[in-house]
C-alpha positions in Angstrom: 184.2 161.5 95.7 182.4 163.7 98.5 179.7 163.5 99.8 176.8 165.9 98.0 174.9 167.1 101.3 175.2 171.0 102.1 173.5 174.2 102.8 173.5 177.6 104.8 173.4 177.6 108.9 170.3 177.2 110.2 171.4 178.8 113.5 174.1 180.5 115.2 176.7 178.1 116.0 180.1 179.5 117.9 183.3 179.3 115.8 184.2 179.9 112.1 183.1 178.1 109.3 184.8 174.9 107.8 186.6 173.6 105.0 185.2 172.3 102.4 183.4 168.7 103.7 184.9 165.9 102.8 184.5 161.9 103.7 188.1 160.8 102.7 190.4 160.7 105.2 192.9 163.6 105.3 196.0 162.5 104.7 198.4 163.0 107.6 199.3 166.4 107.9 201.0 168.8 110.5 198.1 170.0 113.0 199.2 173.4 112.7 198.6 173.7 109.3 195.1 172.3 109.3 191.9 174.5 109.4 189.6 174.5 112.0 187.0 172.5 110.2 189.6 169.9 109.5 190.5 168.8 113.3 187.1 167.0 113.5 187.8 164.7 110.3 191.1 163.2 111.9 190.8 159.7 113.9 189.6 160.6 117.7 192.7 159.0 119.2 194.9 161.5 117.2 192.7 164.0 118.4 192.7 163.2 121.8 196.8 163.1 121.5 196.9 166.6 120.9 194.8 168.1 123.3 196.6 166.0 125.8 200.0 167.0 124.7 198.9 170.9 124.3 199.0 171.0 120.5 195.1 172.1 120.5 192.8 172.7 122.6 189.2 170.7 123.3 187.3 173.9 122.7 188.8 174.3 119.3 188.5 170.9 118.3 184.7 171.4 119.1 183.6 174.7 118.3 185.3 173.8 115.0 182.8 170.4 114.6 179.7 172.9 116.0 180.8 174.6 112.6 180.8 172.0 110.2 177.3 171.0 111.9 175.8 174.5 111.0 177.2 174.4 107.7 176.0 170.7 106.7 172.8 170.5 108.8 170.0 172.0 106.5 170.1 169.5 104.3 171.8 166.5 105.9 168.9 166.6 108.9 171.9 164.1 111.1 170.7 166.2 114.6 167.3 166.4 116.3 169.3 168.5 118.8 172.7 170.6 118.7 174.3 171.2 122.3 176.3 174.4 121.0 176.3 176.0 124.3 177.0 173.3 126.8 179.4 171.1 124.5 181.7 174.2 124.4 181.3 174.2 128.0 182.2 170.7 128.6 185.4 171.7 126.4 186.2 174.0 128.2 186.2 171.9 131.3 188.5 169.1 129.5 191.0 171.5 128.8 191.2 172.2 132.1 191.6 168.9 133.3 194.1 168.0 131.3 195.7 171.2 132.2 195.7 170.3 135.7 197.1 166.6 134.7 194.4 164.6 134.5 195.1 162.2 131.8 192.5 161.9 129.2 192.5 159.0 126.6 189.7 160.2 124.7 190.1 164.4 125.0 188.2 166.4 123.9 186.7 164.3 120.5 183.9 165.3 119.3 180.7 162.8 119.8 177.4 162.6 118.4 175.1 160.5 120.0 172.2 158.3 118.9 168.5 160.1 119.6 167.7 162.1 122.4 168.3 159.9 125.3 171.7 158.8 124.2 173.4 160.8 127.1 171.5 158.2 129.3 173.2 155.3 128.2 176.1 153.3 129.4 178.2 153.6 126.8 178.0 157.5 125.9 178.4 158.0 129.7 181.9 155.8 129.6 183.1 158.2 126.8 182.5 161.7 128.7 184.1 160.2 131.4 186.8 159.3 129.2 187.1 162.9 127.6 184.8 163.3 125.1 182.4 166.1 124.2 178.9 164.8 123.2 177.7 168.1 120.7 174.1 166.9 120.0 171.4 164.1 119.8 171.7 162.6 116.2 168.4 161.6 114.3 166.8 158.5 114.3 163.0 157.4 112.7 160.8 159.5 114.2 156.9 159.1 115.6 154.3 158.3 113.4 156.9 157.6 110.3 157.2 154.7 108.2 160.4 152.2 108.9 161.9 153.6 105.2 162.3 157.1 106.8 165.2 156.1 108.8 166.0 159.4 110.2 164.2 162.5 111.0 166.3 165.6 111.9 165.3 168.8 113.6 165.1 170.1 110.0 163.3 166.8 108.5 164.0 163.9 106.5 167.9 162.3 107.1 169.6 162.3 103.7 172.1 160.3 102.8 175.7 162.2 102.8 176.4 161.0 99.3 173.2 160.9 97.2 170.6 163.2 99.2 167.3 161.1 97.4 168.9 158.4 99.0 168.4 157.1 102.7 171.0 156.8 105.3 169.7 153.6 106.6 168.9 153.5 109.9 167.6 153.3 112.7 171.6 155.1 113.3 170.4 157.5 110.8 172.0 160.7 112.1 175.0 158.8 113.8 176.3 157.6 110.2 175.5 160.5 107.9 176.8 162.7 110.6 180.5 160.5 110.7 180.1 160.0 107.0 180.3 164.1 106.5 183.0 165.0 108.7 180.6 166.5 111.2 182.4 164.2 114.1 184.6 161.5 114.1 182.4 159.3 116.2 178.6 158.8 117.3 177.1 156.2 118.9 174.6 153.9 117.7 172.0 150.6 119.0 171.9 148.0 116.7 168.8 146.1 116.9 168.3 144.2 113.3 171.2 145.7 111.6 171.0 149.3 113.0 174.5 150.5 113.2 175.8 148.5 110.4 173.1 149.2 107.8 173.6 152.9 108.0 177.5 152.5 108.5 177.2 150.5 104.9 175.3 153.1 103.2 177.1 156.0 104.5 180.7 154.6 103.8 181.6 154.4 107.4 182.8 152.3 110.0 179.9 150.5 112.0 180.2 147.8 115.2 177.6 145.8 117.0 178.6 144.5 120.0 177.7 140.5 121.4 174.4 141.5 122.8 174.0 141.7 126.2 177.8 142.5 126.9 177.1 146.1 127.7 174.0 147.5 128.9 171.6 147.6 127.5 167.6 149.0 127.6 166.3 146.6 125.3 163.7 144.2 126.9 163.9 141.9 123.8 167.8 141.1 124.1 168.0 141.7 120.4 169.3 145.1 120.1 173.2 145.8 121.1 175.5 148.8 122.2 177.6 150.1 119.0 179.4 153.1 117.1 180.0 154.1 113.8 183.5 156.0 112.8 185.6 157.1 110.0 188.4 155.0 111.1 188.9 151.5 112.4 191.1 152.1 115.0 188.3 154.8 116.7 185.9 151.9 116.7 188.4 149.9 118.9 188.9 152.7 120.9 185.3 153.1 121.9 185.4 149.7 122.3 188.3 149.5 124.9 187.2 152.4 126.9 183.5 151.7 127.0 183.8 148.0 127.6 186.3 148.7 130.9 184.3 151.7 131.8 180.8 149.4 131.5 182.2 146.1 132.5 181.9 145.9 136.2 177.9 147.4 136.2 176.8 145.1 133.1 176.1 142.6 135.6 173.4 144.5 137.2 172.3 147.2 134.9 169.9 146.2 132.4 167.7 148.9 131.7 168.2 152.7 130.9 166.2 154.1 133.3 167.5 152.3 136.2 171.4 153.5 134.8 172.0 156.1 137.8 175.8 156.6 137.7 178.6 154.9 135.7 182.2 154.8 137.2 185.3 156.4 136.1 187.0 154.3 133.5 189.6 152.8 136.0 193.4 154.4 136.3 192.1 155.9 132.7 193.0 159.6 134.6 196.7 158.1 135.0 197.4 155.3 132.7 199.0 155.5 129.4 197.0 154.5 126.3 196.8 151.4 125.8 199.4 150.9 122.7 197.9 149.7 119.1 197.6 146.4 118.1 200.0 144.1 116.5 199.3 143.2 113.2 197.0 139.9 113.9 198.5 136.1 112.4 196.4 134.8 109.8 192.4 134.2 110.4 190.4 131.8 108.6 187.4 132.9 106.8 184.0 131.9 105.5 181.9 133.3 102.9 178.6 133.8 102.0 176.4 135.8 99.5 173.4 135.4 101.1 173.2 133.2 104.5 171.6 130.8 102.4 168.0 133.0 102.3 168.8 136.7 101.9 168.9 136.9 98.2 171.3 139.4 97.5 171.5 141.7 94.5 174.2 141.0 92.2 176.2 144.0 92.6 176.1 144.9 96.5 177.3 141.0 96.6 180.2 141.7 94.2 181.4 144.5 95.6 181.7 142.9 99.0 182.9 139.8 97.8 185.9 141.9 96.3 186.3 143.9 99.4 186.7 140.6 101.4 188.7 139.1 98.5 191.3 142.3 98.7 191.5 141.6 102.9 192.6 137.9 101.9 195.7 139.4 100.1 196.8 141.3 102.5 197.4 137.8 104.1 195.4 138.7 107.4 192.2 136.5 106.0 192.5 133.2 104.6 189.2 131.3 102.8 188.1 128.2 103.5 186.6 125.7 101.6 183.6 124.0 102.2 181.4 121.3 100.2 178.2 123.1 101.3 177.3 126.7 101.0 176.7 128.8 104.1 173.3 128.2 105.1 171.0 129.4 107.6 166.9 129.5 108.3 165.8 132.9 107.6 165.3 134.8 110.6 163.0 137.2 109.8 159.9 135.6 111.8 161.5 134.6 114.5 162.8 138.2 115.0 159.5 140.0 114.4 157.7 137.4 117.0 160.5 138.3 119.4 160.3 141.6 119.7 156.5 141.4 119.8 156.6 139.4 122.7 154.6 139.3 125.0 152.1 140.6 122.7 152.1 137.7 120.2 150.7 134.0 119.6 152.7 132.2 121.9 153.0 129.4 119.5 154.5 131.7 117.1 157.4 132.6 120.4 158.2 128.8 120.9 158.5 128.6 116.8 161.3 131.8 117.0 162.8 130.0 119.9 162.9 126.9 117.6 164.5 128.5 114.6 166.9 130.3 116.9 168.4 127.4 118.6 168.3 125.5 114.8 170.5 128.7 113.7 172.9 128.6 117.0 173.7 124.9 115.7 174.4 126.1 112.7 176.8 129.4 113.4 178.4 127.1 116.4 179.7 124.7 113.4 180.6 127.4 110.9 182.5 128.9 113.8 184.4 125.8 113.9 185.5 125.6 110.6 186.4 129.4 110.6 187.3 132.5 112.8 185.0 134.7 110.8 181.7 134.7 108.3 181.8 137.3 105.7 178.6 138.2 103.9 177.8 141.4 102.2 176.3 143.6 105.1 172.7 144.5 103.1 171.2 142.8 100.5 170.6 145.6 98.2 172.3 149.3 97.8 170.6 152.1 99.2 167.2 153.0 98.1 165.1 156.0 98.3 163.4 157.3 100.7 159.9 155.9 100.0 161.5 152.9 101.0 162.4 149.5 99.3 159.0 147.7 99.1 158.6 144.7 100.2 162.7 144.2 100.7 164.1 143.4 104.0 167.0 145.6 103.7 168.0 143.9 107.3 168.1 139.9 106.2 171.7 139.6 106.3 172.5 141.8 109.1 169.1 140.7 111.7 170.6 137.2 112.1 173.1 138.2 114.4 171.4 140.2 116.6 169.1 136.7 116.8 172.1 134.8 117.3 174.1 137.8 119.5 177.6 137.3 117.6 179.4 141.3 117.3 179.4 142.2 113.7 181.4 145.1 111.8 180.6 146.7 108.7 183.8 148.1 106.7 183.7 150.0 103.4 183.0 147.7 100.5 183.3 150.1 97.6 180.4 152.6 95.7 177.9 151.0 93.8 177.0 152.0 90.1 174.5 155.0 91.1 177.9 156.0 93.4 176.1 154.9 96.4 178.1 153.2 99.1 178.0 149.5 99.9 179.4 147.6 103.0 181.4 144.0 104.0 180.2 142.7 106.7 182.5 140.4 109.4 180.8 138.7 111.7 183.0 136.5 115.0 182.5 134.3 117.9 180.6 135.6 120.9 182.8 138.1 122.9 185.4 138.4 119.6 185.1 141.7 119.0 188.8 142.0 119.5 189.1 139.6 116.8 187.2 141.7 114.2 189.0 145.0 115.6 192.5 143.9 114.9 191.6 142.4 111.4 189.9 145.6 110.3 192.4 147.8 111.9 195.4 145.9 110.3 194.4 146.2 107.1 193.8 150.1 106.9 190.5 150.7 107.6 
């Protein structure tokens, strides 16, 4: 399948035009032989490999993604902003650098990052530092539009990649449909109530939300956390290991964007060796869930996942376990809305979410000792259209954890009947985003 989302350029973009777009992985495939508009659709790390070992060069890696951008963008709206100019630029400055010896680990990928301000944060400033090329600002809801919009591009609405009357999700709009098309390999994302793993379901991508409050963050509430969505597995744990060293020392003190004046060099990362892959993890115990106990999940998203999660148990790296009660949580939909209205809310309504929370910390801290992980379908229902899905809470199963704080992944579940992507959802124990990262990594993703 590929996605359905093309058009003519809507402006003059450096470099030729790209292959046909695609949202498979390309199968592995000597460089040399690739076409420009492929480079951007192989896993950053490999990427950053072969600029580093003089195989290509950053400014062809991105004047080739600038490409597929102009080619996809009037009707995938993934980009409020393109940076055509000064992202080949900053190419050309990482080819220099590593000409001069400066090792790399991430040179010269590709980034999209979340809404205007993403250069700002913390974690899109640890991945220039760490050789990537941010190429624009990808969409996100804009002002004055409903929640259902999701994503509002330069040249309007945010389509899904794979069925344009279809949203992206959001509020990662652009990020995903941007990583789902090829465009880039990687984009970064906030996930506040599901934000990076709603749109990383829907899209067909890769999508992790960090434990909140383990990078920084400009979210007053707490609830929102730093996150990414990629094609691959293995580029999600590489954002994760350069931005959480290149972040760690400042999270301490840095807690809101605008006070975010300068962020380090990613220590030795100018001299060290990547850091090698994974082993393949031992066997981690698992729990399921359709529906948290609340969430009401369509039949079909919940099949899907429930076979996607089924298939990681036979690869042996996931092993079920049984329980006499079903997974159950208090729905945390009122708690979160009185949250994030705070202060500007009933206070009684504040000490009732701080209530419910703590009833639901009880709860995860016993499932997480039966179990290493909870699996749950990552939305309730497949993607809807763009006037929205009614009165549906398209975030019940994923809002939980950003109440809670655990890091949460969305994988690829499978496509739905109307060939819409659906997502599994893995959820860990505070600070275990390792954890989820190997799993997901070891078994393909």
């Amino acid at each position: 399948m590929q996605p359905d989302a093309t058009g003519s350029p809507p402006h003059h973009s450096p470099g030729p035009l790209p292959s046909p777009l695609t949202s498979q992985p390309l199968a592995p495939t000597p460089l040399t032989s690739l076409p420009p508009g492929g480079f951007p659709t192989l896993p950053a790390e490999r990427i950053a490999a072969a600029v580093r070992a003089g195989e290509l060069r950053a400014v062809d890696v991105v004047t080739a993604s600038l490409a597929r951008i102009e080619r996809a963008e009037p009707t995938l709206c993934a980009f409020v902003e393109v940076w055509a100019e000064e992202a080949v630029g900053w190419a050309v400055e990482v080819d220099e650098r590593v000409a001069a010896g400066v090792r790399l680990p991430l040179a010269g990928v590709p980034i999209g990052v979340k809404g205007r301000n993403g250069l700002r944060t913390a974690s899109a400033r640890a991945l220039v530092t760490a050789g990537c090329v941010p190429v624009g600002a990808t969409s996100v809801p804009g002002p004055g539009t409903p929640w259902q919009t999701w994503g509002l591009g330069a040249g309007g609405r945010t389509v899904n990649p794979w069925r344009a009357d279809r949203t992206p999700g959001g509020s990662s709009a652009g990020s995903a449909a941007a990583v789902a098309m090829g465009l880039v390999p990687m984009a970064t994302g906030t996930d506040g109530a599901g934000s990076v793993r709603i749109p990383a379901a829907w899209c067909g991508v890769v999508g992790l939300k960090t434990t909140n409050r383990r990078l920084p963050s400009p979210d007053r509430t707490g609830l929102a956390a730093a996150g990414v969505l990629t094609r691959y597995a293995a580029d999600a744990a590489a954002y994760w290991r350069w931005v959480r060293d290149g972040t760690a020392e400042h999270a301490d003190r840095i807690e809101h964007a605008d006070r975010i004046e300068h962020v380090e060099r990613i220590k030795h990362a100018e001299h060290e060796e990547p850091t090698p892959a994974w082993d393949t993890p031992a066997t981690v115990t698992a729990l399921w869930s359709d529906d948290l106990g609340f969430a009401g999940t369509d039949t079909e998203p919940a099949a899907l996942a429930h076979a996607a999660a089924l298939r990681l148990a036979d690869t042996g790296l996931l092993r079920f376990v049984r329980r006499d009660e079903l997974v159950r949580l208090e729905d945390p939909g009122p708690a979160w809305l009185a949250l994030r209205a705070a202060p500007d809310t009933d206070p009684a309504a504040v000490r009732r979410a701080h209530e419910l929370r703590t009833e639901n910390d009880r709860r995860l801290a016993d499932l997480f000792g039966e179990a290493d992980l909870i699996l749950t379908p990552t939305t309730p229902n497949a993607p809807h259209g763009h006037d929205g899905p009614g009165d549906r809470y398209s975030t019940a199963l994923t809002w939980a954890f950003n109440l809670s704080g655990h890091p949460a992944m969305s994988i690829p579940a499978g496509f739905d009947s109307d060939g819409c992507p659906v997502g599994l959802q893995l959820v860990a124990r505070h600070g275990e985003e390792d954890l989820l990262l190997r799993t997901v990594t070891a078994a393909g993703h």
